[in-house]
C-alpha atoms as one frame of an Amber mdcrd trajectory, in Angstrom:
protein
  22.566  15.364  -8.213  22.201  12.035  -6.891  18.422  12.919  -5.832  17.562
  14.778  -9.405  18.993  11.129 -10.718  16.413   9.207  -9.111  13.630  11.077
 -10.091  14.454  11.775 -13.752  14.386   7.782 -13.657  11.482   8.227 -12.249
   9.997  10.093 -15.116  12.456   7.927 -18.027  10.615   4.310 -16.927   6.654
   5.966 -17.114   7.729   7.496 -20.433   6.768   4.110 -22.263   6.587   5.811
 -25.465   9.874   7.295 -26.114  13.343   5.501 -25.369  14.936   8.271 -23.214
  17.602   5.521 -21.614  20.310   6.736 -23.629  20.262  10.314 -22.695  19.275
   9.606 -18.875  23.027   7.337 -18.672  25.038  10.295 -21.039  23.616  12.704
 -18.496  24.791  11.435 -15.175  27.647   9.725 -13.209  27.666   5.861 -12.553
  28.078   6.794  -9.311  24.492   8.904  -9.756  23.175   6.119 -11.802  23.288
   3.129  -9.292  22.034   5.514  -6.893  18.957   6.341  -9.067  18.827   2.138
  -9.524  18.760   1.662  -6.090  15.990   3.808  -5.174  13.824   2.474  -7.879
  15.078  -1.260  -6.463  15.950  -2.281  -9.722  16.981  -5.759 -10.771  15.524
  -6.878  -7.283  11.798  -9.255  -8.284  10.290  -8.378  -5.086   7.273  -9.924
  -6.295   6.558 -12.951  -8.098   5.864 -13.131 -11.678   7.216  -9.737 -12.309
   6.691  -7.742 -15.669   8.913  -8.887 -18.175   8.505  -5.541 -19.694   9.901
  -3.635 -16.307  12.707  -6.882 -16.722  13.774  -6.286 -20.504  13.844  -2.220
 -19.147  16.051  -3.030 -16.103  18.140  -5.562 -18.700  18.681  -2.786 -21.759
  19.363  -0.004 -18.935  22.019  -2.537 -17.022  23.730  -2.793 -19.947  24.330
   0.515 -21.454  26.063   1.855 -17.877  27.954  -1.405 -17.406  29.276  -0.009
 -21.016  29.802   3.537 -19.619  31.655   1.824 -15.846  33.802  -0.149 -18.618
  34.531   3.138 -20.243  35.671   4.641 -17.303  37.107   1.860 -15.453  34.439
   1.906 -12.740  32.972  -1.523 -13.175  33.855  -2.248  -9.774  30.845  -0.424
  -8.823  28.411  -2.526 -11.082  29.558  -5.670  -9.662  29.347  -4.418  -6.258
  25.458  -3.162  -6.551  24.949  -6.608  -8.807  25.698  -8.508  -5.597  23.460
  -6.699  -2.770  20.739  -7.098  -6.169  21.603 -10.954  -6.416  21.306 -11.062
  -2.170  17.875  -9.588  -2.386  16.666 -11.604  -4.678  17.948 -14.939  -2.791
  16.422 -13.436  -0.140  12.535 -12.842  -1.667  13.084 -16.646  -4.007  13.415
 -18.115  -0.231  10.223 -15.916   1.139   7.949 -17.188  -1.781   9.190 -20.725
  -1.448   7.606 -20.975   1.673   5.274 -24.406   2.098   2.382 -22.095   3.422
   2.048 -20.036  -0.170   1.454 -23.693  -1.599  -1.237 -23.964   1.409  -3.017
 -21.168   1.257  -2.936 -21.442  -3.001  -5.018 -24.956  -2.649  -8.078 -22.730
  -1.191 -10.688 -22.891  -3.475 -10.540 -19.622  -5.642 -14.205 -18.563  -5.214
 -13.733 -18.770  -1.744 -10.435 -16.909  -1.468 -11.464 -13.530  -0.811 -14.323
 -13.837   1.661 -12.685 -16.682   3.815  -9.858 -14.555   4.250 -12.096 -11.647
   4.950 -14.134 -13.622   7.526 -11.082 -15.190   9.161  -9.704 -11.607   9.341
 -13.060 -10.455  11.093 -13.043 -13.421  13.426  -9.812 -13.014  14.649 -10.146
  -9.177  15.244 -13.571  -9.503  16.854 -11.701 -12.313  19.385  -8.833 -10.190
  19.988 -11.271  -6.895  20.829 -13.072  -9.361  22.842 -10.596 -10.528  24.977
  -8.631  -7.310  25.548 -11.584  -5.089  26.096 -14.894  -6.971  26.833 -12.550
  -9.279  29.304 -13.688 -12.233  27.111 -17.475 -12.507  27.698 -17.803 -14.321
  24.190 -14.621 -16.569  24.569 -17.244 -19.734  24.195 -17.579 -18.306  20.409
 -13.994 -18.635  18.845 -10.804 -20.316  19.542  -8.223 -19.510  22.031  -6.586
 -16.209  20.072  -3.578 -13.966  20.638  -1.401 -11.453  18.962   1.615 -12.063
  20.111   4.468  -9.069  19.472   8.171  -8.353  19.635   8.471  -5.821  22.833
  11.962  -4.705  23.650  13.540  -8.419  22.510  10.406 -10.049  24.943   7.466
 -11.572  23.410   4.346 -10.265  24.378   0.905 -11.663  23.836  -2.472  -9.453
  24.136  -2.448  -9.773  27.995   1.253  -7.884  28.045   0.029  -5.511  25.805
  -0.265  -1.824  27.045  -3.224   0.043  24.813  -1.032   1.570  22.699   1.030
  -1.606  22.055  -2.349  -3.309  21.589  -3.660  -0.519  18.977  -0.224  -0.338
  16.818  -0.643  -4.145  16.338  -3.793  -3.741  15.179  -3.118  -1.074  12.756
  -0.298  -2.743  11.499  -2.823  -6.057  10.817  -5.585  -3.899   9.448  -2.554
  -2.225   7.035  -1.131  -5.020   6.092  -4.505  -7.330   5.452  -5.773  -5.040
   3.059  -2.730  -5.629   0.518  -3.524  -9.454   1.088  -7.033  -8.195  -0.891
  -5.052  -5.932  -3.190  -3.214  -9.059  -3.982  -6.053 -11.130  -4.487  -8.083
  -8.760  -6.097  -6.009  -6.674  -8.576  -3.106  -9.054  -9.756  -5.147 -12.163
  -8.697  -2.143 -13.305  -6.640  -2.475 -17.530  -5.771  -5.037 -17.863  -8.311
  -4.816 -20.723 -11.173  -3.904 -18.524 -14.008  -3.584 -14.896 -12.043  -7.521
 -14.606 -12.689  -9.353 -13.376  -9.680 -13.133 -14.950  -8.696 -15.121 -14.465
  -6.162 -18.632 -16.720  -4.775 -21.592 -15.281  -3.831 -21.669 -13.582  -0.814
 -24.456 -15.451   0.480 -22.861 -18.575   0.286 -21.786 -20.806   3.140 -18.062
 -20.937   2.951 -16.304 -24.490   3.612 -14.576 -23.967   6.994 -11.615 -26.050
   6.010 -11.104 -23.109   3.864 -11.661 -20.261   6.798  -9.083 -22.137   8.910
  -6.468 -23.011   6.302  -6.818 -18.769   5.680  -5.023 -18.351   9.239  -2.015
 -19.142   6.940  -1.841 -15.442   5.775  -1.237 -13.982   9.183   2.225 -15.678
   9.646   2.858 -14.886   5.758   1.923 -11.304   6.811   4.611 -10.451   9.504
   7.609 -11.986   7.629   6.356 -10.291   4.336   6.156  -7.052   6.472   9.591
  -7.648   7.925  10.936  -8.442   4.175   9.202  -5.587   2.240   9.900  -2.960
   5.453  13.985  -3.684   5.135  13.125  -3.658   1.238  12.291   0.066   1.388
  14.719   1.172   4.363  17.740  -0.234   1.886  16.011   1.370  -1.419  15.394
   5.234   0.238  18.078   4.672   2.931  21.450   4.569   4.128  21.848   1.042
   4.229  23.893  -1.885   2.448  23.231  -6.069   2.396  25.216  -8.573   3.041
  25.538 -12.473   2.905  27.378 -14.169   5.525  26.859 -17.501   4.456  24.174
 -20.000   3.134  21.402 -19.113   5.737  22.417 -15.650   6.996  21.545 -12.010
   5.168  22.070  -8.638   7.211  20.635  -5.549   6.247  22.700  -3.074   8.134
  22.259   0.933   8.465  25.256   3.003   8.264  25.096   4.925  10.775  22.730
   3.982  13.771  21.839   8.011  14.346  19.815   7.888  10.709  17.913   4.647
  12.289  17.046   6.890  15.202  16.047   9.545  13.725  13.612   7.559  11.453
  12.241   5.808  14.373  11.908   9.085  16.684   9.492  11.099  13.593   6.962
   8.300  13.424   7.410   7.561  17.235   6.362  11.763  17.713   3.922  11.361
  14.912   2.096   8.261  16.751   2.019   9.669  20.149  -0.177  12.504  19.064
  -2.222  10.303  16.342  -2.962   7.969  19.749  -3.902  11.163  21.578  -6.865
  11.622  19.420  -8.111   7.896  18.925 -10.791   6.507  20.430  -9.775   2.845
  21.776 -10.174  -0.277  19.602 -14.237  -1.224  20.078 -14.244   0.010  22.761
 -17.029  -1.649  24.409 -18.383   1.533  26.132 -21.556   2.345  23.626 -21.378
   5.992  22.130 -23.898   8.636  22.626 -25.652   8.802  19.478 -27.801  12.205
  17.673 -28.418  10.512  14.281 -28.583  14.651  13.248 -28.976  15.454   9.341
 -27.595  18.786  10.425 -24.054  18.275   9.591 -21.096  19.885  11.717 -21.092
  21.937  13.916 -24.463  22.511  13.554 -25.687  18.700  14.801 -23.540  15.132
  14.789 -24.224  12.367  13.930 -22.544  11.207  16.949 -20.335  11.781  20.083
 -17.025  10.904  17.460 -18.173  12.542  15.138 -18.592  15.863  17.180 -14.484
  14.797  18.205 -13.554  14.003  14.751 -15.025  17.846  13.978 -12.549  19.044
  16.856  -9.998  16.943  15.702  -9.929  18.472  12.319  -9.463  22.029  13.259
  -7.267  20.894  15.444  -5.432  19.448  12.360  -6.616  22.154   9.653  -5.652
  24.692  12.223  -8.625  26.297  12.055 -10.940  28.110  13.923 -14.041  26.732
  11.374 -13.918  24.016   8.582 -15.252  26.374   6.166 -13.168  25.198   3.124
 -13.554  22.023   0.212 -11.738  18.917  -0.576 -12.384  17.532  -3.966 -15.007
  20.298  -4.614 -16.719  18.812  -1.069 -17.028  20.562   2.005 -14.766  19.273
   4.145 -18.101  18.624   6.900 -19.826  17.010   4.049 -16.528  14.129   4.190
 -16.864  14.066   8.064 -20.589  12.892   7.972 -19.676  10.162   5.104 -17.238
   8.776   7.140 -19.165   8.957  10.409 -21.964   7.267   8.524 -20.178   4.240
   7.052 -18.329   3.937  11.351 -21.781   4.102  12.340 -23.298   1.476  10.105
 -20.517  -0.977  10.331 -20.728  -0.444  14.155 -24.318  -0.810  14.468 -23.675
  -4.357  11.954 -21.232  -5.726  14.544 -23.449  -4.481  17.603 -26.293  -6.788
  16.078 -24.428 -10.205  16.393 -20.833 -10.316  17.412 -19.925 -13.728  16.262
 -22.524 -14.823  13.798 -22.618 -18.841  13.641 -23.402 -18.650  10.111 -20.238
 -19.149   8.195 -21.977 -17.264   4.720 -19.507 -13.842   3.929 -22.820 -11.472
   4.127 -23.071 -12.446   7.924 -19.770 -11.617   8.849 -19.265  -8.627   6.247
 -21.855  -5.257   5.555 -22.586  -5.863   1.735 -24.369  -2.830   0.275 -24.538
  -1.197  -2.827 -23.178   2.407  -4.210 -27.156   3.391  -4.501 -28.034   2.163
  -0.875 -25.166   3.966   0.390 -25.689   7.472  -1.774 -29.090   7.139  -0.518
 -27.714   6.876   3.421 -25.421  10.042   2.796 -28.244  12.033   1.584 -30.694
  11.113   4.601 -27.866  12.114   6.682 -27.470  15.649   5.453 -25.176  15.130
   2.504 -26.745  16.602  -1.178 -26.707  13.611  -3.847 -24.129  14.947  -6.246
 -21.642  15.097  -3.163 -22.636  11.586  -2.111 -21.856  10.161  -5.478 -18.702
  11.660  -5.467 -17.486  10.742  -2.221 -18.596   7.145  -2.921 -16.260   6.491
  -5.857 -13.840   8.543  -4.115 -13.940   5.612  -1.188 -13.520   2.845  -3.027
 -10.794   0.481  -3.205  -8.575   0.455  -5.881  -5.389  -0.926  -7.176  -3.651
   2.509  -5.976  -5.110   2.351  -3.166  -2.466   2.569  -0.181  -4.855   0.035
   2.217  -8.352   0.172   3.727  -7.709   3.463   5.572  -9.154   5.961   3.012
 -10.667   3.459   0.919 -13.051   1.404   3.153 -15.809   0.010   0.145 -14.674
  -2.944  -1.592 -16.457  -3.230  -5.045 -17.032  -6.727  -5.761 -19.386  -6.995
  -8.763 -22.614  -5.330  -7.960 -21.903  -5.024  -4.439 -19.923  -2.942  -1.881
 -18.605  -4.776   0.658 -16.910  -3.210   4.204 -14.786  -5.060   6.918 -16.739
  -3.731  10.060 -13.780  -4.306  12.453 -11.694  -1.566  10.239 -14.583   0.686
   8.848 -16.302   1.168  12.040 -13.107   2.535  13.378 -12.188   5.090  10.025
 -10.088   7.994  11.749 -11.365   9.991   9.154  -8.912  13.098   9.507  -5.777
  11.462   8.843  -7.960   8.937   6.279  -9.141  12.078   4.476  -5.497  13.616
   4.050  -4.069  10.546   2.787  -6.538  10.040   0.521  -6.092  13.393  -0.562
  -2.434  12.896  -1.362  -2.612   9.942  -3.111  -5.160  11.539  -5.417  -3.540
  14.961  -5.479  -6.779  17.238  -4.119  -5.967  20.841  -3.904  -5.493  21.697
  -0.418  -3.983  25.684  -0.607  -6.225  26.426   2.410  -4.058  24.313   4.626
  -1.164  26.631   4.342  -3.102  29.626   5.096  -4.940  28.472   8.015  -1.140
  27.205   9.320  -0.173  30.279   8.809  -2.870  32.369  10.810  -2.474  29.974
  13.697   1.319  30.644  13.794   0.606  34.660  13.968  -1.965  33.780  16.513
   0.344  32.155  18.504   2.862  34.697  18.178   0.659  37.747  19.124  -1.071
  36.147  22.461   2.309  35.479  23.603   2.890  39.278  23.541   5.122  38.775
  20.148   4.379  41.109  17.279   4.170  38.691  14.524   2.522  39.747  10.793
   2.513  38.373   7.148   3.818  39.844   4.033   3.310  40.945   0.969   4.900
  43.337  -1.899   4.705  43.085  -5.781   7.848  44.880  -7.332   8.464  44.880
 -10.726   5.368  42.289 -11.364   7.310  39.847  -8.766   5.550  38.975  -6.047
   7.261  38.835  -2.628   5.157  36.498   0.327   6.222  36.115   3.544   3.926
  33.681   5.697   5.302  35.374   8.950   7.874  37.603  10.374   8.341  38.661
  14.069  10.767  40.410  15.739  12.535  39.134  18.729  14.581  41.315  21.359
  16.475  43.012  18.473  16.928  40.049  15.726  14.330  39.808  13.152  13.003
  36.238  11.875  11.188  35.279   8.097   9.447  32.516   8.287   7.916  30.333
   5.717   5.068  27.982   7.527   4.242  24.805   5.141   1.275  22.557   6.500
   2.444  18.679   5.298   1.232  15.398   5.509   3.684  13.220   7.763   6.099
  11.469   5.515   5.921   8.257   7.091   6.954   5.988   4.605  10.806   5.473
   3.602   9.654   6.826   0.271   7.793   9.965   1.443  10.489  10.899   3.742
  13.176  10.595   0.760  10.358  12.485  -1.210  10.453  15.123   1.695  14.001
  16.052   2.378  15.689  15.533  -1.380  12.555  17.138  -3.064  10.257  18.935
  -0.756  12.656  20.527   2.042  15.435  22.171  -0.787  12.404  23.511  -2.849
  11.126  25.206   0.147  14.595  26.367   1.007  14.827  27.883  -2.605  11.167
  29.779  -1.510  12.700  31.106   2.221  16.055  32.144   0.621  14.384  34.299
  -2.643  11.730  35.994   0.222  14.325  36.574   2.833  16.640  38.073   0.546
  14.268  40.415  -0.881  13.080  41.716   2.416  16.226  41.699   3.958  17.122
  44.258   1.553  14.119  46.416   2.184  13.767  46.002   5.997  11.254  49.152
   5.916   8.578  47.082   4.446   8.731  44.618   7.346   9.137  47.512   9.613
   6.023  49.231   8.015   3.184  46.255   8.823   4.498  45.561  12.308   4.041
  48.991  13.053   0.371  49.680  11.061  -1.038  46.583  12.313   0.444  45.686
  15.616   1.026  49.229  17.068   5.177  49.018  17.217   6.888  51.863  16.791
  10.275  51.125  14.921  11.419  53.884  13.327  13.066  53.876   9.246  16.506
  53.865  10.208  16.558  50.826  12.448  18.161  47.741  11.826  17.879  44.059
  13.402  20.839  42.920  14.707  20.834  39.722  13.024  17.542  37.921  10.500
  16.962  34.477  10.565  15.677  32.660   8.094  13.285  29.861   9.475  11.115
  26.667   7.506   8.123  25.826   9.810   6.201  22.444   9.218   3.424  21.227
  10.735   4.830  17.694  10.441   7.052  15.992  12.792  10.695  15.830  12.640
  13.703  14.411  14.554  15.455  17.716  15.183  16.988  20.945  14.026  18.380
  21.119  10.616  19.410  24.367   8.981  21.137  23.569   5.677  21.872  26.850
   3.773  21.448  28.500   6.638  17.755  28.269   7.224  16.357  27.172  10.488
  14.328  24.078   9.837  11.649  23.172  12.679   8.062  21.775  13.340   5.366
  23.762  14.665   4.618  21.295  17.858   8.162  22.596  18.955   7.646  26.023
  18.665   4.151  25.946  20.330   5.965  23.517  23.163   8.309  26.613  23.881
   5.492  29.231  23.467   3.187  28.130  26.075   5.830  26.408  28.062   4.023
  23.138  28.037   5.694  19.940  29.930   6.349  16.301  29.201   3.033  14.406
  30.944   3.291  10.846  31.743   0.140   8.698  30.978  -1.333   5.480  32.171
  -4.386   3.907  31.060  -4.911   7.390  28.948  -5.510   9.592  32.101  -2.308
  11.907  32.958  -0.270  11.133  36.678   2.336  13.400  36.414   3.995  16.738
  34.889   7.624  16.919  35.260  10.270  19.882  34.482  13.307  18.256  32.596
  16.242  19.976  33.881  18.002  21.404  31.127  14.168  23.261  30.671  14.103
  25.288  33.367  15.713  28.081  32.108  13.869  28.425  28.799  10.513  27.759
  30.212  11.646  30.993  32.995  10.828  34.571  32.229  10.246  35.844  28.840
  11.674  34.249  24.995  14.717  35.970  23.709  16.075  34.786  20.708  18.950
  32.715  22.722  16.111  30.493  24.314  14.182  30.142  20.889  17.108  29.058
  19.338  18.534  26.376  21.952  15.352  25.125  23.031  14.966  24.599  18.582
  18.263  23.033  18.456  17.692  20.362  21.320  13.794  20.304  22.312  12.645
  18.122  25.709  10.141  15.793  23.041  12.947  14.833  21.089  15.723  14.867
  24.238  13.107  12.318  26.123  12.458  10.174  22.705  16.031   9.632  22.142
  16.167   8.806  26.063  13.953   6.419  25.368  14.847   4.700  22.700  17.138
   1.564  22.245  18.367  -0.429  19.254  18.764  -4.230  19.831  19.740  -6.818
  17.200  16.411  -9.101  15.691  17.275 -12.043  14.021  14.207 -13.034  11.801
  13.186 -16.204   9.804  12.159 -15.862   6.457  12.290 -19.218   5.079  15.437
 -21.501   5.426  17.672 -17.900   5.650  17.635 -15.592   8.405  17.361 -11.794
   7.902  19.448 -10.048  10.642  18.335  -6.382  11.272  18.310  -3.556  13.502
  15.412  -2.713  15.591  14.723   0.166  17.478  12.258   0.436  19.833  10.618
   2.602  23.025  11.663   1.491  26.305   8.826   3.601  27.964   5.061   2.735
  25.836   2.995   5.111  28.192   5.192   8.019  28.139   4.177  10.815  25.985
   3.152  14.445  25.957   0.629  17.386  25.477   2.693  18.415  22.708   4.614
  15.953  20.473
């Protein structure tokens, strides 16, 4: 109940309209209340200059279930939540009292924007230089670094392994665009919230480019701040004040932590797999093709981006829409705008010019309709995708919105947009603006079965209408002499706090509901199952015979931390299955090439002679990936800075960087 709290919330605060307060607190618990109040974060001003309107909300709402605790002599409970709300908020008041807000605020307004943007380019373009291109154009900007928090050590860009060096640069690419957001949708450190802009042909003062560095400090600790925000609002966490200077945010129960940390740590491993390294300095071939895929490329990564989406679609062709677009039609766009932007640093790496349109590709919607079409993309698509990419107050960062419209123009950040992984940009940009995407499941699904069958295992789908009820079953497979029923859903990675509460209170128990109402219907009428595997795969099971046990079995294509089966349903990611299917083995990596295969020991068995269900099942319940990510994992206290108080946290981390797999 405490999850269906939350959400009804959820649904009370957007309901401007109608005053549904009063029913929402008659409905639940205080107990469910607070919980629903702590997941929307309410009564903490995270951000200055709140709404009063979201205020007097959180005010009339505070009041009527104080009434209800009083009632029921629970008020304990108010005052308890009332003083981790009062902590945070001592704890953001002493973030935005920092001296470098009042700094960075005395920038002229009209040069705001672009000096930050050019500052931002500058200090990406050094740090590319000097980790890839061994600092050939040092003589061009000032001594750089990015330094990093490495298992308690700090590391600058020297000490950096590449995939250290590329999740620092994500993280600065993610967290730069909100600066932007900031500036450009609430008009955040202007005089009178009112955003402005200069031309962008206009040399900017470089007292105001260097007083810009400002925001990268700001960045981090905001990151830090907002990150234990959200693990504290969607986890199990509490805060507490020691004394005048000290504020922990503490989990629980350090297995939660790990867990969190071990999903995103799988999840990155095979998102690293795929991308191409930061600038690399190595040029790429280049077709310029108006055939689009996979009949010509544009270029070399855009014939790998093509891969990498059936890959991701599981898909033997890419033969379906987004958005009423064919999904090659979005994999020219974004190769396009990486090309252009590439081709605009390539020109002059460090203009000397200090005037935004030297440092930034300024365009227009027209100019860059007309490049889509030229490149094999129809017009009506091109305008489409256009407003599709641009930047908006929703947006979640520059990832799948890479055009910034400012006035007439459309301006890029070449450093970020020439580097667009446009698979994963293309699915988040497709959740955020809730595209259809059916054909995911059903390619999933095929590629599951294919799996199945070419490791000699009968595997089929089905489906019976009785009584004008439908009855689906993505796949079912018999095993030795148990049966499974499997349900196969193809999600985007959950990997904020949010999406991850979003995915096991809401997503994981609806799908649950699905397997159970499908597995009992079959399981009742085991003939029908019986029937398909022997018309389409040849078995020969005769009416009478019965499994000796059924599973019932959730399948995502998403990464998770291990085995759950709530209800009884086995709950598992596909990379697992796949792992145990064709017996593939932890690789260790350096410098991206692979030195060495290795057996873990408790594998040897399960990867030796053929599956039974006993080897599906324990090989599910403890896997090698997430055995050898818990192995090499470690928590370790951080005690962080945030103004005049210190935020003390937990921080969990990979001992190993270069270790990963085939298969995450």
């Amino acid at each position: 109940m405490k999850s269906s709290a939350f959400y009804e919330l959820d649904n009370v605060l957007k309901d401007t309209k109608n005053d549904k307060s009063s029913a929402f607190i008659e409905k639940y618990s205080v107990e469910e209340i607070l919980f629903a109040f702590k997941v929307n974060g309410f009564g903490v001003n995270a951000y200055p200059r709140s709404e009063s309107e979201k205020s007097n909300i959180s005010l009339d709402l505070h009041k009527k279930v104080y009434a209800k605790a009083l009632m029921q002599m629970k008020q304990q409970l108010i005052e308890e939540y009332d003083l981790e709300i009062k902590t945070w908020n001592v704890l953001f008041e002493d973030f935005y009292s920092k001296d470098q807000f009042e700094e960075v605020a005395k920038i002229n307004d009209e040069n705001k924007l672009y000096a930050f943007l050019i500052v931002f380019e500058v200090y990406m373009r050094s740090l590319n230089d000097r980790k890839f291109n061994n600092g050939k154009n040092k003589n061009s900007y000032n001594e750089v670094d990015i330094l990093r928090n490495i298992n308690g050590e700090i590391k600058g860009i020297n000490n950096l392994t590449a995939n250290q060096f590329t999740d620092a640069v994500d993280y600065t690419f993610q967290q730069a665009s909100k600066v932007i957001q900031a500036f450009i949708f609430y008009g955040f450190l202007y005089k009178n919230n009112k955003f402005t802009f200069c031309s962008y042909d206009k040399e900017i003062n470089s007292s105001d480019i260097n007083q810009s560095m400002i925001h990268f400090p700001l960045i981090d600790i905001r990151t830090v701040l907002f990150d234990a925000f959200e693990d504290w609002k969607f986890g199990n966490y509490e805060i507490l004040r020691h004394d005048e200077t000290s504020i922990e945010i503490k989990p629980k129960d350090i297995k939660d932590l790990i867990q969190d940390k071990i999903e995103l740590q799988r999840f990155e491993s095979s998102r690293q797999t795929f991308m191409c390294d930061f600038n690399s300095p190595n040029k790429e071939e280049v077709y310029l093709s108006n055939l689009l895929a996979p009949n010509g490329y544009l270029d070399k990564r855009e014939e790998a981006s093509y891969n990498e989406y059936l890959e991701y679609f599981s898909s033997k062709s890419l033969d379906f829409k987004v958005d009423e677009i064919e999904i090659v039609k979005w994999l020219r766009a974004f190769a396009i705008v990486r090309y252009v932007n590439r081709e605009f640093i390539d020109k002059v790496m460090f203009p000397e010019s200090s005037k935004p349109d030297k440092w930034l590709y300024v365009s227009t919607i027209d100019e860059w309709v007309k490049r889509f079409v030229m490149y094999g993309i129809d017009k009506k698509s091109a305008k489409r995708i256009c407003n599709r990419l641009k930047f908006k107050r929703n947006s979640i960062d520059w990832f799948d919105a890479p055009f910034i419209e400012i006035g007439e123009k459309i301006i890029t950040v070449p450093s970020y947009a020439s580097h667009i992984q446009d698979s994963l940009a293309l699915m988040s940009l497709a959740s955020k603006e809730n595209f259809n995407l059916n054909f995911k499941g059903y390619c999933f699904e095929d590629r599951i079965l294919t799996d199945l069958n070419e490791n000699q295992i009968p595997a089929v789908s089905l489906k019976r209408n009785v009584n004008n009820e439908e009855y689906q079953c993505d796949v079912a497979f018999v095993l030795g002499e148990d049966m499974f029923l499997c349900e196969c859903k193809h999600t985007v990675q959950p990997a904020t706090p949010r999406k991850r509460y979003d995915f096991y209170n809401r997503k994981i128990p609806e799908d649950i509901n699905q397997i159970n109402r499908i597995s009992d219907f079959y399981s009742s009428n085991i003939v029908y199952v019986l029937e398909e595997l022997n018309k389409q795969k040849g078995c020969r099971y005769s009416t009478g015979w019965k499994p000796r046990r059924i599973y019932r079995m959730l399948l995502y294509s998403c990464k998770i931390s291990g085995k759950f089966d709530p209800e009884g349903v086995i709950i598992t990611d596909y990379t697992i299955l796949a792992t145990l299917l064709y017996k593939r083995l932890p690789t260790i990596y350096k410098n991206g090439e692979p030195i060495r295969q290795f057996i873990p020991p408790k594998m040897k068995g399960v990867f030796q002679g053929k599956l039974t269900t006993n080897k599906l099942l324990n090989f599910i319940k403890s896997p090698w990936q997430i055995g050898l990510q818990k192995a090499f994992t470690e928590v370790e206290d951080e005690r962080v800075p945030i103004n005049k108080i210190y935020l003390h946290r937990k921080k969990v981390f990979k001992t190993i960087d270069d270790f990963y797999a085939i298969s995450k």
